[in-house]
C-alpha positions as CSV (number, residue, x, y, z in Angstrom):
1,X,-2.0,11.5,19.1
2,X,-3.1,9.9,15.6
3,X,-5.2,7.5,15.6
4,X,-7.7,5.6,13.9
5,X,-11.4,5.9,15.6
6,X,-14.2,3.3,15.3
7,X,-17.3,2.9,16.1
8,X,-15.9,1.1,19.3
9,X,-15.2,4.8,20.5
10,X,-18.7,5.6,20.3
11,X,-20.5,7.1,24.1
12,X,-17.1,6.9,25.4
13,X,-17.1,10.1,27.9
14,X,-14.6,13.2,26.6
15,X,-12.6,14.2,29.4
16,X,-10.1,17.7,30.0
17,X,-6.9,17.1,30.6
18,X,-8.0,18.5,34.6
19,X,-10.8,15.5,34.4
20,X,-13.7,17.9,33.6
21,X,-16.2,16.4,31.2
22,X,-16.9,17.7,28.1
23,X,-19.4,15.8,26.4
24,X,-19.5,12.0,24.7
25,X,-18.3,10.9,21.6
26,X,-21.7,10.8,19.4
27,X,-20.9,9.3,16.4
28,X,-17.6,8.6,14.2
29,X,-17.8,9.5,10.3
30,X,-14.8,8.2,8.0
31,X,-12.4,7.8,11.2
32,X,-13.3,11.0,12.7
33,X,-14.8,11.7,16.2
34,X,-17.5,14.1,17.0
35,X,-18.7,14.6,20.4
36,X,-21.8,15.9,21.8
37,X,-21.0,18.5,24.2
38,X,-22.8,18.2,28.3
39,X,-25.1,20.7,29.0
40,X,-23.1,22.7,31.6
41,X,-19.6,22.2,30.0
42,X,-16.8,24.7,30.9
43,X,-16.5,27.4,28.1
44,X,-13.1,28.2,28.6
45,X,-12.4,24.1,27.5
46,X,-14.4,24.4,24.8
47,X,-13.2,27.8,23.2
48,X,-9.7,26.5,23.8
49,X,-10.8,23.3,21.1
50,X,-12.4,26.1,19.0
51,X,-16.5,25.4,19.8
52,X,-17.7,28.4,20.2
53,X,-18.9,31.1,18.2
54,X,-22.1,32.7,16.7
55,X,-23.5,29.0,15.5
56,X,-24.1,27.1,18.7
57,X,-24.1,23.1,17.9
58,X,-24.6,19.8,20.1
59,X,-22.2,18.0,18.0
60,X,-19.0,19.7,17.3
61,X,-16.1,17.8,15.4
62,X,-12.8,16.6,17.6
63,X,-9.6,17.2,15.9
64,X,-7.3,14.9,17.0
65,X,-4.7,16.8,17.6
66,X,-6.6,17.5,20.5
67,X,-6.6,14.3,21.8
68,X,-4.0,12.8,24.2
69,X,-5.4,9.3,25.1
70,X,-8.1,7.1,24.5
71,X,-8.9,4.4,28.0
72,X,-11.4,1.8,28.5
73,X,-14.1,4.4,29.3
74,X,-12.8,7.7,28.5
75,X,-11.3,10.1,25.8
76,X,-8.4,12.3,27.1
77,X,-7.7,15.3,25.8
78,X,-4.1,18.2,26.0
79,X,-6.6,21.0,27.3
C-alpha cells in the first residue's frame, strides 16, 4: 500500500497482520510514519519489519511497504 500519511494518523494503534499490537504511530515527518513500539511487543514481528539490532529505539520508522490497511482506529500491517 502507498499512501500519503498525516498527522490524522497520529496514536492510531499498529496492528500485525494476526491482530497483535505493535506499538502506536508517534509522529509523521514529511509523509512518513514512525511508530513507537509497546513495551512487550513480539520480537519475531518486529525483526520481520527490520527493528532490531544492536541500537534499541522507542521510535522506529514504518516503511510502507509494510503496511496493508489503515481503519478508523488502527494501522494494519502484511506481517
Amino acid at each position: 500500500m502507498t499512501a500519503e500519511f498525516t498527522d490524522k494518523h497520529v496514536g492510531k494503534r499498529v496492528v500485525a497482520a494476526d491482530g497483535t499490537e505493535i506499538g502506536t504511530v508517534d509522529h509523521v515527518d514529511h509523509g512518513s510514519l514512525y511508530v513507537e513500539v509497546a513495551a512487550g511487543a513480539d520480537r519475531d514481528i518486529l525483526e520481520d519489519l527490520r527493528w532490531t539490532g544492536t541500537v534499541n529505539r522507542e521510535v522506529y520508522h514504518l516503511n510502507d511497504n509494510f503496511v496493508a490497511d489503515i481503519t478508523e482506529d488502527a494501522v494494519r500491517l502484511r506481517v
